[in-house]
C-alpha positions, 0 to 999 in steps of 0.5 A: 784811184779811177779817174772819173768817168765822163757824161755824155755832155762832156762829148764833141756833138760828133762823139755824141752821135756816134755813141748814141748810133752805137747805142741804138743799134744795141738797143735794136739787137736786144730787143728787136726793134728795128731803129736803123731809121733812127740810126740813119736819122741820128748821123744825118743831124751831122751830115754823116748818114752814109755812115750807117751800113758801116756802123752796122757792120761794126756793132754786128762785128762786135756781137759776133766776135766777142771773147767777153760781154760788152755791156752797153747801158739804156740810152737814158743813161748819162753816164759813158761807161769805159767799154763805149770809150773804148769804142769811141777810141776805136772810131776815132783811132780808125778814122786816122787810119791807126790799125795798130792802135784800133786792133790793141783796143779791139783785141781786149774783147774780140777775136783776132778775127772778129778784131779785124772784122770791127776794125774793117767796119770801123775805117769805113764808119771812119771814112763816111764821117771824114767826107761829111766833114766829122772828126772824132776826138780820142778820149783821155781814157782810152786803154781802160778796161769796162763795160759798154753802155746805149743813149740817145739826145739830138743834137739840140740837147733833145732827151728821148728815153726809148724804155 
């Protein structure tokens, strides 16, 4: 039996900016629109705007690297599909500073190369959160396999669909 998946309500305010950042920038990179502001703006609502760049470099090493599609959803989605747990884990795992358990999950979708690309990008995102005071939370189903999904609501529960 699967266990259920989680809803973004169910996320600390720290998961939820991070998954709403990733999101945007997969919004940005399917259809072209540059929301790099709204990403900045996003992780400012926590303190952790310095964690932009680094994120970029994560989501652009994840495009670059993939052995598979990771399918990342509109951000009027509720739903957190098992791929943006992962990366959630992937985050949170880099953020301790665990490599080995970072590069497991990366490894499911990435190059080798590409794994350590994300994961480099991952420990800074990781570093920029912990100066600005944010911690993430390993999620209960990290080791998973799934698809990847997009949202974005502000830190006082704002709903903004961006199609």
């Amino acid at each position: 039996m699967t266990a259920p998946r989680r809803r973004r309500e169910d996320l600390t305010v720290v998961q939820a900016v991070m998954l709403d950042s990733m999101r945007l920038w997969v919004m940005e990179m399917r259809r072209g629109v540059s929301m790099e502001t709204r990403v900045t703006e996003r992780l400012g609502q926590v303190g952790a705007a310095a964690a932009a760049p680094d994120l970029k470099r994560f989501m652009f090493a994840l495009s670059a690297g993939c052995t598979r599609m990771i399918e990342v959803r509109c951000t009027c989605r509720p739903d957190i599909d098992l791929d943006e747990e992962a990366l959630l884990d992937v985050l949170t795992l880099a953020q301790e500073l665990s490599r080995v358990a970072a590069l497991q999950i990366l490894r499911r979708f990435l190059t080798e190369e590409g794994a350590h690309t994300a994961l480099d990008a991952a420990e800074g995102v990781g570093e920029a959160l912990s100066q600005a005071g944010c911690f993430l939370q390993a999620s209960d189903q990290s080791g998973r396999e799934g698809s990847m999904v997009v949202a974005f609501d502000d830190v006082t529960a704002t709903h903004m669909t961006l199609h």
